[in-house]
N, C-alpha and C positions, 0 to 999 in steps of 0.2 A: 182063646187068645191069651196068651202069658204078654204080663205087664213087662213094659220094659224101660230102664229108667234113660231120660235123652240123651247120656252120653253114649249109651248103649244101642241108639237107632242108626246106623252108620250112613243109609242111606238118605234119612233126612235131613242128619248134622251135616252131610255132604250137600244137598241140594239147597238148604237153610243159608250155605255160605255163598253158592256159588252165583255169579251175577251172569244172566242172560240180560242181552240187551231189546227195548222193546221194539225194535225194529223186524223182528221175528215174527211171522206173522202165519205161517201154514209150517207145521212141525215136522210133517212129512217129506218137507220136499225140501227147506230149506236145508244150507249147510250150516255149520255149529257158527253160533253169531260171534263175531268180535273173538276168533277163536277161545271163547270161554271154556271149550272139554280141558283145554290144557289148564285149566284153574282146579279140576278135581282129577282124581287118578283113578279111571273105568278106561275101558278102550270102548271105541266106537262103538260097537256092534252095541252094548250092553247102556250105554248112555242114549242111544234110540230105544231102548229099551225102557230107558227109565221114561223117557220122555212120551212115548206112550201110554205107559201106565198112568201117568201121573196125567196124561189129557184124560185118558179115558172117567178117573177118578174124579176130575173136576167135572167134566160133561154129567157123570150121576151126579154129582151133589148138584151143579147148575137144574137140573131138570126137577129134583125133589124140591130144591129153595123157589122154582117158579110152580110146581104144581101144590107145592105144600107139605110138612112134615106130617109123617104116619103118627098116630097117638103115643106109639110105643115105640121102643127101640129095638124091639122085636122084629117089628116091621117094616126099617130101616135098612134098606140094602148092604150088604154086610161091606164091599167097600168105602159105607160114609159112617158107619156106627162110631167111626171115633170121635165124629162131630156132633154128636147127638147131643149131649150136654151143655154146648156150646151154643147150640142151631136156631137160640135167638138174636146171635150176632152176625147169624145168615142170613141180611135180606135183600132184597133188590129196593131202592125207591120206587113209593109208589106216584106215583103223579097227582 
């Protein structure tokens, strides 16, 4: 994976900015909340696109932050490794 510096990540400068409302609740099914698509310039097709990816990426990291980080960043499913570094400001409370 070649570094990339953050003005150079377009898709996350783009989603970084862009304001969903949290009335949004099943990403599947709803329509684009508070018509926010029109705040970034993707067409439809490709903005459920992102919006998938971008569930599917939280769901692993959710499941590692409740089951636990691996020792290594090896071991790290390769869509969360950029959190690895980070992965002690991934926690849930505990009770």
């Amino acid at each position: 994976m070649k570094y990339r510096k953050g003005k150079e990540m377009y898709i996350s400068d783009t989603l970084s900015r862009a304001f969903i409302s949290h009335s949004s609740s099943n990403l599947e099914t709803d329509s684009f909340p508070d018509e926010s698509i029109y705040m970034i310039s993707v067409s439809q097709p490709r903005y459920l696109e992102i919006q998938m990816a971008t569930q599917s990426e939280l769901a692993t990291l959710h499941d590692v932050i409740i089951s636990g980080w691996p020792d290594t960043r090896i071991e790290t499913p390769m869509a969360i490794r950029q959190y690895w570094d980070s992965r002690d400001n991934y926690r849930f409370p505990t009770e």
